[in-house]
Each structure stands twice: as C-alpha cells, then as structure tokens.
N, C-alpha and C positions, 0 to 999 in steps of 0.2 A: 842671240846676243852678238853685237856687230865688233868685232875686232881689228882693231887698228896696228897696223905695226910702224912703230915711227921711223920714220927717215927714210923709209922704204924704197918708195919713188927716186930718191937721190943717192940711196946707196947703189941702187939696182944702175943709175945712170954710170956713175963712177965704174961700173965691170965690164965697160967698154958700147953703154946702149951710144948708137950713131942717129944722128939725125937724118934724117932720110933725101939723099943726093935727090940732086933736081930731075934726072931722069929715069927716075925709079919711077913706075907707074902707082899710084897711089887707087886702091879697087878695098872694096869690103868682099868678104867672101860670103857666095852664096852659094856656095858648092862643098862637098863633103871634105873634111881634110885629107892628105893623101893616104891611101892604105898604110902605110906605114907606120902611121899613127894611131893609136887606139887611145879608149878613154883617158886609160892614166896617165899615158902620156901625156893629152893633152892638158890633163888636171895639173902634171908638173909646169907646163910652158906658161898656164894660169896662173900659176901659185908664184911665181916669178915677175909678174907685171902688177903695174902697176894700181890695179881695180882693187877695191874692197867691197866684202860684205857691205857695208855700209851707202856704197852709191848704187847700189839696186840695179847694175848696168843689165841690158838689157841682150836678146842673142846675137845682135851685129855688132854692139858692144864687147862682148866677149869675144867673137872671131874673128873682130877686129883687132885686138889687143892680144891674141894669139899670134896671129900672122904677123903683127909688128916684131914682138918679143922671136919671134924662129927668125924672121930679117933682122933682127939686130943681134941673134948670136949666127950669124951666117948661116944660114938653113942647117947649123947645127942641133937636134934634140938634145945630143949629151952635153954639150955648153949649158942648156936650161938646167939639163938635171942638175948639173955641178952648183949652179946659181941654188935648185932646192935646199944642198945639202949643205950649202954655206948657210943661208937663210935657217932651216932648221935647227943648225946650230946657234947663229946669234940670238933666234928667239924658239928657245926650246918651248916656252909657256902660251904659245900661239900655235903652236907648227902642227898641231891636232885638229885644232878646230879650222884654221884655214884649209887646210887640204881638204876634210869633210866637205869645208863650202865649195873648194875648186874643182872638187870631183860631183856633186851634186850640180852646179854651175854647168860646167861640161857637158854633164846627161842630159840637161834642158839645153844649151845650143847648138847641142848637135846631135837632137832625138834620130836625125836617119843614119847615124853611128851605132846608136843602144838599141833601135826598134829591129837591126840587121842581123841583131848577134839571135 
C-alpha cells in the first residue's frame, strides 16, 4: 500500500534543503556509500527525501536522492536523523510503514552494502 505524506516535499524544503550552487559537480553515484554509513542509515537519509513508495524510483533514483538529501543537510547524517525524528513525529501514522519501505529500498540500491555484511 503506497503512502503518501502531504507537504512532505515542501516541508522537507523549508529545513534549510539548498539548491544546488553552480559549481557543485552534479554525478549520480555508482559507487558504495562511504563506510560510514550503513543501511539504516541510509534508510533515515531516504525517509527524509523526497521519493515515495508510490513513484517506484528506481536504484540511481534512490542514490540519487540520498546523495542530494547528505548535500543539502551539509554532509551532515545527524542533520537527516533530526529531519527522521521531526517527520516521525508530525506523521506518527505513516513513520512504520515508510521506514519498512526506506530500509527495504536501501537493501535493493545498495545490494553491494547488504550482500558484504
């Protein structure tokens, strides 16, 4: 069942997401994320952008939209988590089954993360 959370996109914009300066190199990753990031984590940095169950994004979709979301909270993770915990809160009645999806998402775009452990 695909779950929508409204305003999302525009609340998420409002917590300081930046447009991306002109000499920022703009690359889809096709490389592992850096060790310092493991699944959940990257499940939180997911659960914080803008993608839904619903658009079926696909794996350079998701590391894509990972890599934005770490550049637009300053290659900070705990900035994302903070974003989780607000989001959780505003929608307690979603915050279950998104996560399932963003950690299940995760496991399939970055199979040479889970296939390591």
């Amino acid at each position: 069942m695909a779950m929508s959370l409204p305003n999302r996109q525009s609340h998420i914009q409002q917590q300081g997401d930046e447009a991306p300066s002109a000499g920022r190199r703009q690359t889809m990753s096709h490389t592992p994320p850096p060790t310092s990031l493991n699944t959940s984590d990257l499940a939180e940095v997911l659960f914080c952008c803008g993608l839904q169950e619903s658009d079926h994004p696909s794996a350079e979709q998701v590391r894509k939209a990972i890599d934005d979301r770490i550049g637009a909270c300053g290659g900070d993770s705990a900035a994302c988590v903070a974003l989780v915990a607000q989001e959780a809160g505003d929608h307690p009645e979603t915050y279950t089954l998104r996560m399932r999806w963003a950690l299940s998402t995760v496991s399939e775009a970055y199979r040479d993360l889970t296939s390591a452990a």
